[in-house]
C-alpha positions in Angstrom: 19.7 65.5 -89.1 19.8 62.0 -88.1 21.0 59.8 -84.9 23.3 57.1 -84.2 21.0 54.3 -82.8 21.6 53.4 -79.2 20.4 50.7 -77.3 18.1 49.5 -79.8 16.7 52.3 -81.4 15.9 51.9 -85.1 18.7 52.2 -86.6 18.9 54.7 -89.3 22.6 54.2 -90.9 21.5 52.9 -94.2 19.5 56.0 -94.7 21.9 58.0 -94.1 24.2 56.5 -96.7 21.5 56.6 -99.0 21.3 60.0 -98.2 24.8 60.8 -98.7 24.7 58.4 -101.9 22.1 60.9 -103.3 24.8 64.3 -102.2 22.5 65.2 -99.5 24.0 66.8 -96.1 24.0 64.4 -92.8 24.4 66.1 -89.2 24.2 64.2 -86.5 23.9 65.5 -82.7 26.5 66.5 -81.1 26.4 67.3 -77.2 28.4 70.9 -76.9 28.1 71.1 -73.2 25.2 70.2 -70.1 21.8 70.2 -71.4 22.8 71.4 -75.4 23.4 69.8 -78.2 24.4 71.0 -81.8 24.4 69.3 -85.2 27.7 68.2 -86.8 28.2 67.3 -89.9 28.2 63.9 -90.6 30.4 61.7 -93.8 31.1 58.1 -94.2 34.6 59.4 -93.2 33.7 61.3 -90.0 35.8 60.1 -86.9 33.1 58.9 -84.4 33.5 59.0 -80.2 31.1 58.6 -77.7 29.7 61.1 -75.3 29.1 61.0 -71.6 26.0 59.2 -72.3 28.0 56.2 -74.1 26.3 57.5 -77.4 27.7 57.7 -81.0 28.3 61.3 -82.2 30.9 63.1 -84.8 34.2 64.0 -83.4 33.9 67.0 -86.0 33.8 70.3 -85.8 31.9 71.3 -88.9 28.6 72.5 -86.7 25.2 73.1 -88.9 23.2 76.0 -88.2 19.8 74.7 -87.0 18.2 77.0 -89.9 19.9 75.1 -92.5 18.3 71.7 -91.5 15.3 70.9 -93.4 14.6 67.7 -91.0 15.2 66.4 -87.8 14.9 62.8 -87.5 14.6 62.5 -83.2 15.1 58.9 -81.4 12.7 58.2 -79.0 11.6 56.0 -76.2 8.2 56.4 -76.5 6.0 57.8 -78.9 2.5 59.3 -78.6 -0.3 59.5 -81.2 -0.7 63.1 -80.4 2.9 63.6 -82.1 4.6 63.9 -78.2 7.5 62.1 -77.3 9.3 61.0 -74.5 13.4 60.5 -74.5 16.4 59.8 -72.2 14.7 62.7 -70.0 17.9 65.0 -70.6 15.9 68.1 -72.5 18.5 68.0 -75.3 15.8 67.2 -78.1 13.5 69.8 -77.1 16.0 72.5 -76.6 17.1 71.7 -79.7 14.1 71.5 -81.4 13.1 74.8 -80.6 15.9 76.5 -82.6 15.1 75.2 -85.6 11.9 75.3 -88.5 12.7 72.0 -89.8 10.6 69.2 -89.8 10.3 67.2 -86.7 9.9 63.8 -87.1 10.0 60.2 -84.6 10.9 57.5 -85.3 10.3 54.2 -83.9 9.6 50.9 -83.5 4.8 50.1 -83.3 5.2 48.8 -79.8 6.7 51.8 -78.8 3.4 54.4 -79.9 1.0 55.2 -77.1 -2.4 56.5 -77.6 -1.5 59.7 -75.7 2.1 60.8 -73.5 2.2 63.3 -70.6 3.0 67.0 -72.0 5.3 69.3 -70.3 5.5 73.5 -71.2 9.3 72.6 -72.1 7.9 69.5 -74.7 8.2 70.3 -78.5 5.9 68.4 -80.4 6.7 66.3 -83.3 5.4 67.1 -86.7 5.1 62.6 -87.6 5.5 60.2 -86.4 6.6 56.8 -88.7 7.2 53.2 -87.6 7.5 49.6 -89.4 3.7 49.7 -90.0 2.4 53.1 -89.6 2.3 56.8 -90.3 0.9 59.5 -87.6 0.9 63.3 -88.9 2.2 64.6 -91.5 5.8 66.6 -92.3 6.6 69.4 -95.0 10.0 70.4 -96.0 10.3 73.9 -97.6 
């Protein structure tokens, strides 16, 4: 599971071709209703709209379940070396995050990765973190 970058996240669409190219399955987010999200499946070919947010999702209906997803690739504002993140502040992420086994891993850009972030009970913690110049944690995909 992937993201469509917004406002100048890095932007992941190459990978996801590559991906795709290589006859593995994309999902992208998908907001369902207030405060949930679900992944979609995701082609070259998928009809694209944006949600309240003004943010790129699949018009599709072809919804993965969470335990089918062996990694979740989650956008981020800020990053923290102690694999904590902080997003848009709408939950979705997290409440996401906890439905599923899959790896959990930020991206983002160096400038944005903090020594340490402020932790909240609801906050899921990442499993990596990966940048342009560095790599924080590790992921495994069973």
């Amino acid at each position: 599971m992937a993201y469509f970058p917004h406002q100048g996240e890095v932007d992941l669409r190459e990978f996801m071709q590559e991906c795709m190219d290589e006859n593995k399955c994309v999902a992208l987010p998908r907001i369902v209703h207030h405060g949930v999200m679900a992944a979609v499946q995701y082609t070259s070919d998928s009809a694209m709209g944006r949600n309240r947010h003004g943010i790129a999702e699949p018009t599709g209906k072809t919804e993965i379940d969470p335990n089918q997803i062996d990694v979740v690739i989650v956008p981020a504002l800020a990053l923290g070396e102690d694999l904590h993140r902080i997003g848009y502040g709408g939950g979705y992420y997290d409440r996401y995050l906890k439905k599923t086994h899959a790896a959990k891993i930020g991206v983002g850009f160096d400038f944005q990765i903090v020594p340490h972030l402020p932790k909240h009970a609801h906050d899921v913690p990442l499993d990596m973190i990966v940048s342009e110049k560095r790599t924080i944690g590790e992921a495994s995909c069973e």
